[in-house]
N, CA, C and O atoms as a GROMACS GRO file, in nm:
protein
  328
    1UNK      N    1  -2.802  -1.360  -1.291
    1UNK     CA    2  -2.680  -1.282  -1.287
    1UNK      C    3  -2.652  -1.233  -1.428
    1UNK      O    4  -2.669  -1.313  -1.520
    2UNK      N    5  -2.614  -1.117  -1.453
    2UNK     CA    6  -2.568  -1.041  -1.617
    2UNK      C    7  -2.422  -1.076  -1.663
    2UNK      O    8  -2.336  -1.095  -1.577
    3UNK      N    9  -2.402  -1.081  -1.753
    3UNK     CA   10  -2.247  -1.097  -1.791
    3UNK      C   11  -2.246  -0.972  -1.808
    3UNK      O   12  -2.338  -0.891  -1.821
    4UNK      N   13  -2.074  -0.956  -1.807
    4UNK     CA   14  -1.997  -0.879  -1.828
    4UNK      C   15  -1.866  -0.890  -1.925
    4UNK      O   16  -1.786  -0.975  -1.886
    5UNK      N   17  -1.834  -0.830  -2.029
    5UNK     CA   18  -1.687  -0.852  -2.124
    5UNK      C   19  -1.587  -0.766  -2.103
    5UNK      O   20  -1.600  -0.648  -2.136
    6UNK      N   21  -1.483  -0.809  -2.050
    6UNK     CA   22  -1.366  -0.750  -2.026
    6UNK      C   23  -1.226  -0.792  -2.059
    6UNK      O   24  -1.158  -0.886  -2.017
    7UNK      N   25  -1.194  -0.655  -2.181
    7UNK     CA   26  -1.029  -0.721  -2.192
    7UNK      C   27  -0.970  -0.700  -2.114
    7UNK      O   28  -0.986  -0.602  -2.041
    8UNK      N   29  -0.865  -0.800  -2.101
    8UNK     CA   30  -0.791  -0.788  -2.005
    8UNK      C   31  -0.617  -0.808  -2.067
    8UNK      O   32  -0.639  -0.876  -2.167
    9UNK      N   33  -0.499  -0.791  -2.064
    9UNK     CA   34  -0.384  -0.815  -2.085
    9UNK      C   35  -0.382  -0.996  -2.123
    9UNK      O   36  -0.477  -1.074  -2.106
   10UNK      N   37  -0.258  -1.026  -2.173
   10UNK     CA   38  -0.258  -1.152  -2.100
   10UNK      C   39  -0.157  -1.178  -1.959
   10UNK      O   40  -0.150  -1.286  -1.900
   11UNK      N   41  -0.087  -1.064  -1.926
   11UNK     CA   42  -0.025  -1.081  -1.754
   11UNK      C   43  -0.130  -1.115  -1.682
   11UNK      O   44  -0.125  -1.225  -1.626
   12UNK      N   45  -0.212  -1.057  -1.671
   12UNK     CA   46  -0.352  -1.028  -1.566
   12UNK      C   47  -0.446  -1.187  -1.606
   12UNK      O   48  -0.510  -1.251  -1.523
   13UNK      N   49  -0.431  -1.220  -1.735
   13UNK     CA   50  -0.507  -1.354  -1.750
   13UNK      C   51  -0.412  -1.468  -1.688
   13UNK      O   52  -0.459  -1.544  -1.604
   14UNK      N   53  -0.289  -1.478  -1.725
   14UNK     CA   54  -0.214  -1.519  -1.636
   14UNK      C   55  -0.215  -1.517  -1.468
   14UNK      O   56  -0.211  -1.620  -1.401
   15UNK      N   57  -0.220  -1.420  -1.426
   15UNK     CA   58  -0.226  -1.408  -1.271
   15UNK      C   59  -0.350  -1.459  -1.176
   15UNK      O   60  -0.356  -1.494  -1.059
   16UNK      N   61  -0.467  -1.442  -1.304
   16UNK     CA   62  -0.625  -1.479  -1.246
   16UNK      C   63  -0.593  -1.612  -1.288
   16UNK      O   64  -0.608  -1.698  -1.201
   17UNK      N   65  -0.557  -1.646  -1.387
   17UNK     CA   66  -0.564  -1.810  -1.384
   17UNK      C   67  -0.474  -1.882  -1.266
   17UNK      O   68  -0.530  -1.969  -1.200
   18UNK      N   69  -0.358  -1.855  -1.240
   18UNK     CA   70  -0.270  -1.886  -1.126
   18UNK      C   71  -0.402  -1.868  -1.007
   18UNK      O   72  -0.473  -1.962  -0.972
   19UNK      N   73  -0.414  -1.733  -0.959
   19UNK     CA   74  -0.480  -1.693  -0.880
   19UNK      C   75  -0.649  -1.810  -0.806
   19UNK      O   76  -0.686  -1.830  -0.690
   20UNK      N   77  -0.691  -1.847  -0.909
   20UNK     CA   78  -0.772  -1.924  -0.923
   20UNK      C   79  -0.773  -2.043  -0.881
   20UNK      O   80  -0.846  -2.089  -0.793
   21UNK      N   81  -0.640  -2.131  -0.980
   21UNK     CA   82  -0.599  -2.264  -0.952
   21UNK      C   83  -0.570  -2.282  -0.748
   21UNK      O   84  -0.609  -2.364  -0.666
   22UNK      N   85  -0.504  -2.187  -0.742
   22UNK     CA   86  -0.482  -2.204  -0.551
   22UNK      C   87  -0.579  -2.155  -0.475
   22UNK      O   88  -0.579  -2.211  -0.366
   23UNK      N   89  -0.672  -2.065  -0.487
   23UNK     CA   90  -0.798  -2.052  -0.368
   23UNK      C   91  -0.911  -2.108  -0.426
   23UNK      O   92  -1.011  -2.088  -0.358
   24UNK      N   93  -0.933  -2.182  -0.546
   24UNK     CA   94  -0.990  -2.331  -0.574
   24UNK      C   95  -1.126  -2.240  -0.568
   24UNK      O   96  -1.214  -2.245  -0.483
   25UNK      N   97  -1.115  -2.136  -0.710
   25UNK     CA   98  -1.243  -2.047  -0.707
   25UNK      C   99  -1.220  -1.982  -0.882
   25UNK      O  100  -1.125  -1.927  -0.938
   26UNK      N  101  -1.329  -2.013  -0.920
   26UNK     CA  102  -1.320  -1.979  -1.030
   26UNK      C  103  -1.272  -1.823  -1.086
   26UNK      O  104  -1.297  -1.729  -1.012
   27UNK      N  105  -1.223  -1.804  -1.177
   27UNK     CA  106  -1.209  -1.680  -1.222
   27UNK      C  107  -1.331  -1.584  -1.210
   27UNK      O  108  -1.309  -1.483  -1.142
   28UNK      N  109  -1.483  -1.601  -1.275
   28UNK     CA  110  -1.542  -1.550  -1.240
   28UNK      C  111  -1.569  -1.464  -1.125
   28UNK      O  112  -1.592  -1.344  -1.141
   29UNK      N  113  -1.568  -1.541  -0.964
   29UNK     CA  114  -1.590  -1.511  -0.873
   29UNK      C  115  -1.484  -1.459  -0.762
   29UNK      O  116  -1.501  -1.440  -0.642
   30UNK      N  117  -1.349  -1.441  -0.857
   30UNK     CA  118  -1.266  -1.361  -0.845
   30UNK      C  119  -1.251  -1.188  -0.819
   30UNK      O  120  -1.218  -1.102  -0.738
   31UNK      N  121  -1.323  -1.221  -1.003
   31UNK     CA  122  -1.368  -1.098  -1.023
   31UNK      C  123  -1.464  -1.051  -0.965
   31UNK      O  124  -1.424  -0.944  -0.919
   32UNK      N  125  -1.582  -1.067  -0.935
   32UNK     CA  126  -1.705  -1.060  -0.847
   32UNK      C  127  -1.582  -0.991  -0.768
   32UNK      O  128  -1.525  -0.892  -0.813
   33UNK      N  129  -1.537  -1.074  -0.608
   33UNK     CA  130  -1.504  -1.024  -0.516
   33UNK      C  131  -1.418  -0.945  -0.518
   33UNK      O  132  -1.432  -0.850  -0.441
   34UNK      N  133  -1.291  -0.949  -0.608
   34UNK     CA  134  -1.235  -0.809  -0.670
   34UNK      C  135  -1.331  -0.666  -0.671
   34UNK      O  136  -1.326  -0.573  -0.590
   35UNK      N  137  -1.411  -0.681  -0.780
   35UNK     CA  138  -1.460  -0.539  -0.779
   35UNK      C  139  -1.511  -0.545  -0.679
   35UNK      O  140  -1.498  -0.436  -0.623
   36UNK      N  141  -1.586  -0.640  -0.597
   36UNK     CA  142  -1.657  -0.554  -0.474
   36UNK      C  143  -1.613  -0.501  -0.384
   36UNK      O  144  -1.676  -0.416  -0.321
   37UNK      N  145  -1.496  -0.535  -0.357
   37UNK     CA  146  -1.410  -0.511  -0.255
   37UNK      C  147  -1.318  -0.345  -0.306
   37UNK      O  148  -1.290  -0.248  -0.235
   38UNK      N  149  -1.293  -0.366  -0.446
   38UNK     CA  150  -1.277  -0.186  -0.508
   38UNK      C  151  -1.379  -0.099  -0.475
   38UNK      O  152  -1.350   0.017  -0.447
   39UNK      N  153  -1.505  -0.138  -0.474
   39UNK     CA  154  -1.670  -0.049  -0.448
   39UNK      C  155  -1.622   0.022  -0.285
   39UNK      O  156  -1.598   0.132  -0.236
   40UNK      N  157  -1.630  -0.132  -0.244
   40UNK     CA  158  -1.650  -0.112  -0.076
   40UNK      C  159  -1.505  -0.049  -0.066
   40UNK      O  160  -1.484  -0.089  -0.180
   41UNK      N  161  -1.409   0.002  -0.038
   41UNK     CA  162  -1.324   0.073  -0.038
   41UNK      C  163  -1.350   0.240  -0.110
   41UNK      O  164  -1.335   0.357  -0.074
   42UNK      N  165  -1.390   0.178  -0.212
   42UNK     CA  166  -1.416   0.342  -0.284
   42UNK      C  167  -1.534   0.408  -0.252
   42UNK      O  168  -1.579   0.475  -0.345
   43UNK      N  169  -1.604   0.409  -0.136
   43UNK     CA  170  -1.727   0.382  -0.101
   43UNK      C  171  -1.668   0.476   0.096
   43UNK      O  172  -1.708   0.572   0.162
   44UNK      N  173  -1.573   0.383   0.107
   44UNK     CA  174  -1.548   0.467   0.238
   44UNK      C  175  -1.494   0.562   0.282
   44UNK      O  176  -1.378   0.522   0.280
   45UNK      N  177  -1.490   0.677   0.327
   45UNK     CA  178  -1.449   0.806   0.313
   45UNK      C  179  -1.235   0.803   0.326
   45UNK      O  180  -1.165   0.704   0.348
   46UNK      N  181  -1.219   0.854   0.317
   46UNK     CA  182  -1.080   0.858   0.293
   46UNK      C  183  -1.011   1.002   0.345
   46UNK      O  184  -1.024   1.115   0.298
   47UNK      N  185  -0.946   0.963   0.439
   47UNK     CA  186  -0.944   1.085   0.542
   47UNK      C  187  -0.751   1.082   0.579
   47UNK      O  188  -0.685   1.002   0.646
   48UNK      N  189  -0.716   1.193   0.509
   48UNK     CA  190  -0.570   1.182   0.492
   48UNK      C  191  -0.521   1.184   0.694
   48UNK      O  192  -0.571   1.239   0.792
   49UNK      N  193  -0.370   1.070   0.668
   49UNK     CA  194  -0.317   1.080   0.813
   49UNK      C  195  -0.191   1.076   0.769
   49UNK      O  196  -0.153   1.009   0.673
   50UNK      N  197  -0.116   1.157   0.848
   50UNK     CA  198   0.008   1.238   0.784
   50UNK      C  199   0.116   1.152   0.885
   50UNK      O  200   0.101   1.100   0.996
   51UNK      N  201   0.231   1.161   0.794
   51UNK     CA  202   0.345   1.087   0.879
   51UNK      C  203   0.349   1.117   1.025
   51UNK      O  204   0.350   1.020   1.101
   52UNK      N  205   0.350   1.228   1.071
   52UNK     CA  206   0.304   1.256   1.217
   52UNK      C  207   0.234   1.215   1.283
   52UNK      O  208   0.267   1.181   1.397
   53UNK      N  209   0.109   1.202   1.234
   53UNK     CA  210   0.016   1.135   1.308
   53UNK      C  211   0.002   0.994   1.340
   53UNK      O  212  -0.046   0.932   1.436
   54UNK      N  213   0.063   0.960   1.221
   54UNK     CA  214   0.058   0.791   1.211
   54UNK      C  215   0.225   0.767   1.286
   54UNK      O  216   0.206   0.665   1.352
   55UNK      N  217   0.364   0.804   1.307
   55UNK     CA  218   0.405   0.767   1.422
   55UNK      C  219   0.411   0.895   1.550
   55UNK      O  220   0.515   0.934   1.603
   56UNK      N  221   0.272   0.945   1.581
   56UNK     CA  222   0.313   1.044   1.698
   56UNK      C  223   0.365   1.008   1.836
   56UNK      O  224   0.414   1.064   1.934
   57UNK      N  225   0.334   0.895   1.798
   57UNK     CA  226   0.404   0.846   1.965
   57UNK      C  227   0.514   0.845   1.951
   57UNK      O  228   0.568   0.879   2.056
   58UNK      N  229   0.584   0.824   1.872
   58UNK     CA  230   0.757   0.841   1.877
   58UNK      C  231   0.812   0.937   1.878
   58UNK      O  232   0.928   0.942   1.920
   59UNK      N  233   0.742   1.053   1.829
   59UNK     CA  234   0.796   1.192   1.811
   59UNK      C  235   0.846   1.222   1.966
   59UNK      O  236   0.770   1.187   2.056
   60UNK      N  237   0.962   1.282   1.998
   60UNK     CA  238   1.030   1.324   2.128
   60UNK      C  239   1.024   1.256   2.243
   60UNK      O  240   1.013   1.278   2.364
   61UNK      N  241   1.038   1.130   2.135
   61UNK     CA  242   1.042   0.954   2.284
   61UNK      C  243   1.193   0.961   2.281
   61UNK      O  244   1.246   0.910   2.380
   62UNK      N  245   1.257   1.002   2.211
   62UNK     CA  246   1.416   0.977   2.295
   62UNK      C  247   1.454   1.140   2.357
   62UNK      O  248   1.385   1.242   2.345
   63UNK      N  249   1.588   1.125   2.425
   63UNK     CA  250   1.596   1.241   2.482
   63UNK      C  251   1.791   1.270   2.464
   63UNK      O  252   1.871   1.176   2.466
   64UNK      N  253   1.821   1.379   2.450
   64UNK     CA  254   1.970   1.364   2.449
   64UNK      C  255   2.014   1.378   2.293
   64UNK      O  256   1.926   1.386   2.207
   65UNK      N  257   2.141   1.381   2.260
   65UNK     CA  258   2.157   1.393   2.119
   65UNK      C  259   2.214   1.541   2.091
   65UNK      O  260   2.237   1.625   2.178
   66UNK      N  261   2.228   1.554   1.968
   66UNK     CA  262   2.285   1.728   1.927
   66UNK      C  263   2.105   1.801   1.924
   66UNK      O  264   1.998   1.745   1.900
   67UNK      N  265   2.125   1.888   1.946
   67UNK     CA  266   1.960   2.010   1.924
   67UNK      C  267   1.940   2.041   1.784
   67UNK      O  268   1.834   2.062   1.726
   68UNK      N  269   2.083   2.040   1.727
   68UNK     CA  270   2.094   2.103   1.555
   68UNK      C  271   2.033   1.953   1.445
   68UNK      O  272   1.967   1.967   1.342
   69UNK      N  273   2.077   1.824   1.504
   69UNK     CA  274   2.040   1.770   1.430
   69UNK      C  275   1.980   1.745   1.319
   69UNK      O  276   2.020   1.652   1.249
   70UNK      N  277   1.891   1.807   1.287
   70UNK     CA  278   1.787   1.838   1.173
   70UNK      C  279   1.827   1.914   1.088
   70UNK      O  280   1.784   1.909   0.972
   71UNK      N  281   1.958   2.039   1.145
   71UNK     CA  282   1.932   2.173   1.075
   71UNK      C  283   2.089   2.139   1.018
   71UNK      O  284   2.114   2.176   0.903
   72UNK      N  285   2.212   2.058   1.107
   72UNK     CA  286   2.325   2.097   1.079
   72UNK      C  287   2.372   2.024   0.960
   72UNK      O  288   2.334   1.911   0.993
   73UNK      N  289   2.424   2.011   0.854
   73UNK     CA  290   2.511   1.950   0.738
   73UNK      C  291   2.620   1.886   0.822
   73UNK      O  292   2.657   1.769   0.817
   74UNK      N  293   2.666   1.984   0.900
   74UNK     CA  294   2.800   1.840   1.002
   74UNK      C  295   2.763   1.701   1.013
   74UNK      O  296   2.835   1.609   0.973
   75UNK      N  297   2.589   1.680   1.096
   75UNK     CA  298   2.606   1.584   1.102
   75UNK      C  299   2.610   1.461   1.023
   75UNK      O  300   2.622   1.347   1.069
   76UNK      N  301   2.596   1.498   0.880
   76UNK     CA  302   2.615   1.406   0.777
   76UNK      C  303   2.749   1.373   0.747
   76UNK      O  304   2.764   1.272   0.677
   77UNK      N  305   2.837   1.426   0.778
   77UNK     CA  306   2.966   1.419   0.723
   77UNK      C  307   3.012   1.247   0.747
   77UNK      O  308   3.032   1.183   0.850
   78UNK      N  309   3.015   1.214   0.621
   78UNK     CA  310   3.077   1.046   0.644
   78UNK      C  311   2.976   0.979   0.579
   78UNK      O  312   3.014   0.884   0.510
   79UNK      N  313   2.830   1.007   0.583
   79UNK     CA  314   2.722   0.953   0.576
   79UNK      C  315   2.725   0.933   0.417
   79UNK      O  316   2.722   1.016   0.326
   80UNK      N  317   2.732   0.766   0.416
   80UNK     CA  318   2.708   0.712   0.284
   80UNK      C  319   2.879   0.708   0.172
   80UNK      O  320   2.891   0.670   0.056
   81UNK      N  321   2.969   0.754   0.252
   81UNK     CA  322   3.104   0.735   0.227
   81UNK      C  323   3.136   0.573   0.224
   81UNK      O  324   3.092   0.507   0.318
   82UNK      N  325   3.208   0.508   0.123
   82UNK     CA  326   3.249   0.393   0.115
   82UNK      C  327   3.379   0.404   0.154
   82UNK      O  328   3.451   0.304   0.158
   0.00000   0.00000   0.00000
């Protein structure tokens, strides 16, 4: 296996040492699975999904209400008044 030297902050030496002490795994092999897991992510295509798509099932699941909703300033009136 090759070494590698990396500065790091001391927050981040802090957090890997915490990090370490509880899944009872050395820092080293932290890092190992860290970056690999950055690779394998950066590695898989990345394919934008737009608020729509990601809740389309809800879109025009209720029924009833004002039609202007969206468009009118009335219906804010009050909204966020103490």
């Amino acid at each position: 296996m090759n070494t590698l030297t990396v500065k790091i902050p001391p927050s981040l030496v802090a957090a890997l040492e915490q990090v370490s002490e509880q899944e009872h795994l050395s820092k080293s092999e932290l890092v190992r699975r860290a970056l690999a897991a950055y690779i394998r992510q950066r590695n898989q295509p990345h394919t934008f999904v737009s608020a729509l798509e990601q809740a389309g099932d809800l879109v025009g699941c209720f029924s009833g209400g004002p039609a202007d909703l969206s468009s009118n300033p009335r219906h804010l009136d009050g909204f966020g008044s103490v």
